[in-house]
N, C-alpha and C positions, 0 to 999 in steps of 0.2 A: 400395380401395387398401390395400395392402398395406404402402409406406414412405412416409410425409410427409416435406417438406421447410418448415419454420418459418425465414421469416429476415426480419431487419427494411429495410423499403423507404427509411427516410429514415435517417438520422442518427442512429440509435439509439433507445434510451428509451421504444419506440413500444407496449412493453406487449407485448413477448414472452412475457415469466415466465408470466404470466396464461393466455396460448393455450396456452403448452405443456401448462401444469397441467388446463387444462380436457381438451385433448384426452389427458391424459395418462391418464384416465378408462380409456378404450381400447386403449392400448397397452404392449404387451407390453415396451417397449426405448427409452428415450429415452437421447439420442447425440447429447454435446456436440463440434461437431467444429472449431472458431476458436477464438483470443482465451484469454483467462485472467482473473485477479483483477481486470481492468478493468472485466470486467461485470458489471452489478446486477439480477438480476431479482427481482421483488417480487411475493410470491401471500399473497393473504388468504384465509383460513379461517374458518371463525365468528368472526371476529373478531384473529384470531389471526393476525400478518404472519414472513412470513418472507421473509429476503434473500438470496439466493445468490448467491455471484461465480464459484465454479468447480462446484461439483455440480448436475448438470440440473436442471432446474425439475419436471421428474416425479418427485426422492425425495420430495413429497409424498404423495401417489398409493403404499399399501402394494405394487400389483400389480407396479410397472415395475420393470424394470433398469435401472439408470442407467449410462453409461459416458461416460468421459473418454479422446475419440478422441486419434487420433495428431497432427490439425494443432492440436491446442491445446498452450498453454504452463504448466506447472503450477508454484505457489506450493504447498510444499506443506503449510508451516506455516500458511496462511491455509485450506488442505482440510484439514487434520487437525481445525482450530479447524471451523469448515462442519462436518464430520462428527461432534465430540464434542458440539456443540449440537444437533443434531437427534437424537441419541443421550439428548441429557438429556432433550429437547421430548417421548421417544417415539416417534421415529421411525428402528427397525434400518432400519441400510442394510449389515448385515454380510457376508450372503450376498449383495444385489443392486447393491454400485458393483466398477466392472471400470475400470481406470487402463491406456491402453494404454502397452506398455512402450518404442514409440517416441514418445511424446510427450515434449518435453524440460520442464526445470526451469529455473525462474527463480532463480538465487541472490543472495548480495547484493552480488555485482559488480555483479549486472544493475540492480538498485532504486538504486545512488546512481551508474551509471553517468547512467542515465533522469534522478533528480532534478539530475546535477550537469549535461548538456547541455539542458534546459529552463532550468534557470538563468544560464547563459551564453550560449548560442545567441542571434542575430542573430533569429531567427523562432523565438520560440517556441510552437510546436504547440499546448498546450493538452492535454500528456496523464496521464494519473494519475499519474506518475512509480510504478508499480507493478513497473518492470524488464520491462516486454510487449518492448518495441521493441528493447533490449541485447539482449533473450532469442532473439527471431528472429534477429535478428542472428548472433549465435554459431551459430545453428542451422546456417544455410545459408554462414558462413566455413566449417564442421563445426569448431567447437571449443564444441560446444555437450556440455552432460550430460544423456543420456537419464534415464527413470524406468526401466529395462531396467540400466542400469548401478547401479542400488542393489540388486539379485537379486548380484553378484560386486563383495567389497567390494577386492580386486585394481586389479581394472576402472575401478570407480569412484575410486578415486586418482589412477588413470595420467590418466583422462577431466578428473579436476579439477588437477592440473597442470599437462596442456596448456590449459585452460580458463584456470589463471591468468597463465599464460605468455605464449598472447596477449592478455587483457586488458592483461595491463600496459605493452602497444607503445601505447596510447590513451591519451593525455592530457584532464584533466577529467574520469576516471574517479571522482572521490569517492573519501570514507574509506568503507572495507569491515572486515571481520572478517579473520583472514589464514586460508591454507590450510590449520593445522590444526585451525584452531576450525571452518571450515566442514564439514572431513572427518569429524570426532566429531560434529559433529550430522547430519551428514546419516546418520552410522553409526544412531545411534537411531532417526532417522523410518524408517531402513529397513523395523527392526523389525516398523514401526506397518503401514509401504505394501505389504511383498512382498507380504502373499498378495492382496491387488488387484490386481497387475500381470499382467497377461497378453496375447496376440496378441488382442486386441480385433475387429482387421476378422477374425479367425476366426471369431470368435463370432457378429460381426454377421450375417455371411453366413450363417452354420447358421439362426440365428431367421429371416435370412428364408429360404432356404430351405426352411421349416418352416413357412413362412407365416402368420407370427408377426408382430402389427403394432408398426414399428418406426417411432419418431420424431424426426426429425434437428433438433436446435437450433441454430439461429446464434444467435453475439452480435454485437454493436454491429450498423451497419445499414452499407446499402447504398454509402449516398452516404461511408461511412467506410476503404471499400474500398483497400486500397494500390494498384490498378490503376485503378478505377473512378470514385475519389471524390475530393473535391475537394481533391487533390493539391498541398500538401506535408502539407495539415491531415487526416489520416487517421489512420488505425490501422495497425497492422505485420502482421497476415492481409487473407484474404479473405474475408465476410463473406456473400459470393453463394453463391446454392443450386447451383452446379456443383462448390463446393470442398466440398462437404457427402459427396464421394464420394471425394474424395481425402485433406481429414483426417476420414475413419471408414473408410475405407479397403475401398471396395465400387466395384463397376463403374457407371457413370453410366445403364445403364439399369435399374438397381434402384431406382432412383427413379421414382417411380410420380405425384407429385405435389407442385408446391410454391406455398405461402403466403404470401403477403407482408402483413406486422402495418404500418397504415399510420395515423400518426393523425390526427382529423379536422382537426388543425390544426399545427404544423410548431413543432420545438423542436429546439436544437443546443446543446451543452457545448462551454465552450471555444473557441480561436478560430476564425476562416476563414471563407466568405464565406457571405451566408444572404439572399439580395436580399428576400424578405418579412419579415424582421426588421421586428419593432413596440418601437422603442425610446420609449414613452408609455404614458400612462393606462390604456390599451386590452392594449398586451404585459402591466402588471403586473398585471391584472385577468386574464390568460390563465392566467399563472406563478402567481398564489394559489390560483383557481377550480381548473387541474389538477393541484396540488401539485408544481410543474414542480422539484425539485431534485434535483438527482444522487444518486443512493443509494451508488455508488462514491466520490466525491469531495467531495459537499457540496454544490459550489459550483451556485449558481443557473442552471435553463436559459435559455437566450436563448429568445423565443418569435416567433411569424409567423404570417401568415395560412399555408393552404396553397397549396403549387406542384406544379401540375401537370407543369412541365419535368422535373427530377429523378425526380418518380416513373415518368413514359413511360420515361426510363433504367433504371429498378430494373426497372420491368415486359420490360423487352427483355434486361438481360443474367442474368436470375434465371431468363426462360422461366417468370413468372408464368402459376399457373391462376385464382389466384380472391384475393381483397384479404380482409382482417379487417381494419375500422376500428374500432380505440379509441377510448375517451376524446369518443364523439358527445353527450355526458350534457354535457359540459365546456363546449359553443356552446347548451347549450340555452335561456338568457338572451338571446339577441342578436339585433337587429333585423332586423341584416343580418350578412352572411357573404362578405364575398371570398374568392374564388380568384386566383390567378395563374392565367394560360393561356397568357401569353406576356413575353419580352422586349421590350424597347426597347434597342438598343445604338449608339450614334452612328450615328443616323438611319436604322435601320434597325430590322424587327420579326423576330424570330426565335423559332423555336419548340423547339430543342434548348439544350442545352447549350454554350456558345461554346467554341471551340478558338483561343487556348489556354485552360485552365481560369480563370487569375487572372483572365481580363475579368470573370468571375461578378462583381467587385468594382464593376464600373461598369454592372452590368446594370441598367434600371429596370423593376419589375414591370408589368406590364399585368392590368389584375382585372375578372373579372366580379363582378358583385356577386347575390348569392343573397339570395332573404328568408328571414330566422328564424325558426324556430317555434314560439316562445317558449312551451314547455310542456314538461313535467317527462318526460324517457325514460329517466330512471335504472330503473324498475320495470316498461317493455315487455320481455312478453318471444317476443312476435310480428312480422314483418316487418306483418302488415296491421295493428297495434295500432299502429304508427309514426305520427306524425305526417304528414300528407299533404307538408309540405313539407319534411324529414327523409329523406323518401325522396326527394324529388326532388333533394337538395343528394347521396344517395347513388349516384344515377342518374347526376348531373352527375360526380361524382369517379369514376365506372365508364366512361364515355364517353370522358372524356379521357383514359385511360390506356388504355383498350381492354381491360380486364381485370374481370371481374365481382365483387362483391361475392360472400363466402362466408360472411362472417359481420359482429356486429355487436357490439363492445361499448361497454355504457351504465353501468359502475360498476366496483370494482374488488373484487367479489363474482364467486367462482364461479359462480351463479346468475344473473348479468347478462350475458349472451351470449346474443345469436339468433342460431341459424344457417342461412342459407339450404340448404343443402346438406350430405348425408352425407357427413364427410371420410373416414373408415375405411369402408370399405363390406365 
């Protein structure tokens, strides 16, 4: 395979960072193509962690190019900061980050437009308040500011203008900075960003072309999806492996292969609905043992057994080839292991997702229950070295979703991954 597709199946957090950097080993081009400052990926090193919210999880990795496609939203003070820390750590990314010049900017209309509707809103969502959701927003009103308009500082006035022109038809916009405090700064960062800016899906296409292995990142996860997910409580992109062609900006059969990071047990930020939710003993036992807290946010993950519902969904609209389970090191204490496999919903058993969305709220899980293996697989690093019933809890989560395992992670070490199969071939 020649392009991978990495996206995550559930609700985010699912330990993307991790695969990408593993497999980033390999590949030639890792290509951020959703989402912005909202997401956290976390890769450890000898010891050494690093967190990324906008630069791919392969500037690890000295061989990869990194690139920041066209459907993501950029912060650019939060990637200038990302890039001068990995710059101190040792890590040039001078020659190898590429910023597409149609991916827009988040500025600070967007961040207290976000914090000031979360705070007042009827339903509030549960989102970083990081300006994502204003950002798209402007995007597709088009009074959005590309990173292409900071190349013509002309351009970029006229752009931020009308940018603030119609903001200010929107009420509960928050206190912001005015237009020419924003205009002199963004004058500077220019400086910093031109020579990163360039036609990105050009380039994409040349590597593969060239047959060059090229790695596509999503952030947040499936079930987060603005079309897909559990709709109002989502995120403002698309998080699925078919948008992975549209913000990197390549034809959908260039894609060779996609991944789905799923972990062996179920966590959500934030609100909306989560029928395995373990609000006891047992969830806060889940939340310390995985170090379940937001790396974007802080705030504590909710935790649950896993469901299988949800993920059949991620495996159908992603066109899943093979599952990476994380975080299986995390259940290796436990006697027993439920799954969900199915609904209960006023008197009836169901095995999708109910329509409309909100009933998820009165769903009651139906579980199988698994035995534990209660034995240490933070340090296998064989499929046959697994625990006899570790694989059979792996079997069970392959079965129900119809999708094979590809791989396996047991810690949050480079070295803790088994894979069944050659991803780049």
């Amino acid at each position: 395979m020649s392009s991978v597709v990495i996206v995550g199946a559930q609700w985010g957090d699912e330990g993307k960072g991790k695969v990408v950097d593993c497999l980033s080993e390999s590949a030639d081009m890792v290509v951020r193509f959703n989402g912005g400052a909202n997401a956290g990926h976390t890769i450890i090193v000898d010891d050494e962690e690093y967190v990324l919210h906008l630069i791919p999880s392969g500037a690890i990795r000295e061989k990869a190019d990194c690139v920041i496609g066209n459907g993501c939203v950029i912060d650019a003070d939060q990637l200038l900061s990302e890039y001068d820390e990995l710059m101190r750590r040792g890590i040039d990314l001078s020659k190898r980050l590429f910023i597409s010049g149609f991916a827009h900017l988040v500025l600070p209309h967007h961040k207290a437009a976000d914090g000031a509707w979360e705070g007042n809103s009827k339903v509030a969502l549960g989102t970083t308040k990081r300006g994502i959701g204003p950002a798209y927003c402007d995007k597709y009103a088009r009074f959005g500011v590309r990173a292409e308009d900071l190349l013509e500082e002309k351009d970029l006035r006229n752009k931020l203008e009308a940018a603030y022109a119609y903001r200010s038809r929107w009420s509960g916009s928050g206190e912001y900075p005015g237009l020419e405090e924003v205009f002199e700064h963004l004058r500077k960062i220019a400086k910093r960003l031109s020579p990163f800016i360039v036609d990105t899906s050009l380039l994409i296409n040349k590597r593969i072309d060239e047959g060059k292995r090229v790695l596509f990142e999503g952030a947040q996860g499936t079930l987060l999806d603005v079309d897909f997910g559990t709709y109002p409580y989502v995120t403002s992109s698309n998080p699925v492996a078919p948008y992975a062609a549209i913000g990197a900006g390549v034809g959908i059969r260039q894609l060779d292969m996609t991944l789905g990071v799923v972990k062996a047990y179920l966590t959500r930020v934030g609100t909306g609905p989560f029928p395995t939710e373990l609000d006891s003993e047992v969830g806060e036992k889940l939340r310390q043992q995985g170090g379940e807290v937001g790396r974007t946010t802080g705030r504590d993950r909710r935790t649950g057994w896993l469901d299988l519902i949800p993920l059949r969904l991620s495996a159908r609209v992603n066109g899943l080839d093979g599952l990476v389970v994380s975080k299986l090191d995390v259940l290796d204490s436990y006697e027993e292991i439920p799954v969900c496999v199915a609904y209960k919903l006023r008197g009836k058993t169901i095995t999708e997702i109910p329509l409309p969305v909100v009933l998820m709220d009165e769903v009651e899980p139906v579980y199988e229950i698994l035995p534990g293996w209660q034995s240490d697989t933070s340090e296998v690093t064989k499929w046959s070295d697994l625990p006899a019933k570790a694989q059979e809890y792996l079997k069970f989560i392959a079965e129900g979703c119809g999708i094979p395992v590809s791989g396996i992670s047991v810690g949050q070490r480079r070295d803790q991954i088994i894979w069944l199969e050659e991803v780049f071939q």
